[in-house]
C-alpha positions in Angstrom: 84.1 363.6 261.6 87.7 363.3 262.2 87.2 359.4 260.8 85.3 360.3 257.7 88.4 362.8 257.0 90.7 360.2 257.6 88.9 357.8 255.5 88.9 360.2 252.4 92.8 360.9 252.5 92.9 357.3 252.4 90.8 357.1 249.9 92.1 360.1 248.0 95.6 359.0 248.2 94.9 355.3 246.9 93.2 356.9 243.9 96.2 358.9 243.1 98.4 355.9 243.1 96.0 353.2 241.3 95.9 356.3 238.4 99.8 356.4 238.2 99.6 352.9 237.8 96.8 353.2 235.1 98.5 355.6 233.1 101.2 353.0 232.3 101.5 350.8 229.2 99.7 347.3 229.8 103.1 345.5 228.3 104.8 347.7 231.0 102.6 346.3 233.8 102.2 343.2 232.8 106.4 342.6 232.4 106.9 344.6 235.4 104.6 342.2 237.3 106.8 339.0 235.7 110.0 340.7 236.3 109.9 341.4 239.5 109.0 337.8 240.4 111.9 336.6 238.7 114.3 338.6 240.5 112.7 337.2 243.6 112.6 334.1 242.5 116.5 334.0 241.2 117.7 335.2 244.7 118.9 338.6 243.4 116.9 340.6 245.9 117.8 340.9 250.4 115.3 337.7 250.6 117.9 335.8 249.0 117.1 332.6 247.0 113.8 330.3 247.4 115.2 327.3 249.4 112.5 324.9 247.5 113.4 326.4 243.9 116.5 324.9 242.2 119.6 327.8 241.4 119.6 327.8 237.7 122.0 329.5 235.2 120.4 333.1 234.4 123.3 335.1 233.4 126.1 334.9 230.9 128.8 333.0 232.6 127.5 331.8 235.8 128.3 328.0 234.6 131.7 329.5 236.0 130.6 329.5 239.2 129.7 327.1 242.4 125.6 326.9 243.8 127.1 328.7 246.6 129.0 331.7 244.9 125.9 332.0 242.5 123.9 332.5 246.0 126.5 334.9 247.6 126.9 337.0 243.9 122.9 337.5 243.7 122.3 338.2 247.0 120.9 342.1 247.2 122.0 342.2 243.7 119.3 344.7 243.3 116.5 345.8 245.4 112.6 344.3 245.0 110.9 346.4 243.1 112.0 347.7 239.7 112.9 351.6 239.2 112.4 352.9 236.0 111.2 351.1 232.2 111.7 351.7 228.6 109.3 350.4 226.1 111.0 349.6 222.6 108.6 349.8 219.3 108.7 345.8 219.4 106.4 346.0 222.6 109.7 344.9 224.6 110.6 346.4 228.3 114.2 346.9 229.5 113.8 347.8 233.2 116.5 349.2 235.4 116.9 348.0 239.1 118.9 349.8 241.6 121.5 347.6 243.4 120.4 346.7 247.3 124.0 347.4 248.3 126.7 349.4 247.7 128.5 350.2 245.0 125.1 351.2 244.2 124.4 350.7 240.2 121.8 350.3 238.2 121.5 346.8 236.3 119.3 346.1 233.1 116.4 343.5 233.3 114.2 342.2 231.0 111.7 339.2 230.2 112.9 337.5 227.1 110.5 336.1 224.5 110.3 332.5 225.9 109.8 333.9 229.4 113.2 334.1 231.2 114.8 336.7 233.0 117.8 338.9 231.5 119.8 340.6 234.1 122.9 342.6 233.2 125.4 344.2 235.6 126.1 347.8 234.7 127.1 350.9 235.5 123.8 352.8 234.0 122.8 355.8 235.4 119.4 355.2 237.3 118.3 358.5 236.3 119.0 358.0 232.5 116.8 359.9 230.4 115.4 357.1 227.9 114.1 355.5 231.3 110.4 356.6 232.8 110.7 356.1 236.6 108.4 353.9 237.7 105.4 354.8 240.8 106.1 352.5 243.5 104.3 349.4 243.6 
């Protein structure tokens, strides 16, 4: 009995999240999806940069910048998962992410059209208004 219980929290709760999750745009889920791999893959999240990927130039001036600063500046530049979206008219998502360390800011990110990430530095507040926080993922 005390299974069967168990079992239907579980089962409850994973509903509950799959229909947050649902109730979001498709461009919202599908960019959030890309997104967040390209944080990863850039080395701006605690896992730090893929040893078999090559560093490439992302952000306005990093051609200033050595390999190894450009590792050491993105490192837990923001945390994994992205915190809040806003969808524009165009069908284009700006997310924020919340920086992995401190000072703790929010940056902008988005997916540009030919598929490469856009990460700003800012001092946005993460719980800006024109922002819907995101469920976890």
């Amino acid at each position: 009995m005390r299974n069967q219980f168990v079992l239907s929290c579980i089962l409850l709760l994973s509903a509950c999240v799959g229909f947050q999750e649902s109730n979001l745009p498709m461009e919202v889920i599908q960019q959030r999806e890309r997104i967040e791999e390209l944080v990863l893959r850039h080395g701006f999240t605690c896992a730090g940069h893929p040893s078999n990927e090559p560093v490439m130039l992302v952000r306005m001036m990093d051609n200033l910048f050595s390999r190894e600063k450009l590792l050491k500046l993105r490192k837990c530049a923001v945390e994994r998962s992205a915190h809040s979206y806003n969808l524009s008219e165009d069908g284009s998502v700006t997310f924020i992410f919340l920086r992995a360390k401190f000072p703790y800011l929010a940056h902008f990110a988005r997916v540009t059209k030919e598929g490469y990430l856009n990460i700003n530095e800012s001092y946005a507040d993460k719980d800006d208004p024109e922002f819907v926080k995101l469920p976890p993922n």
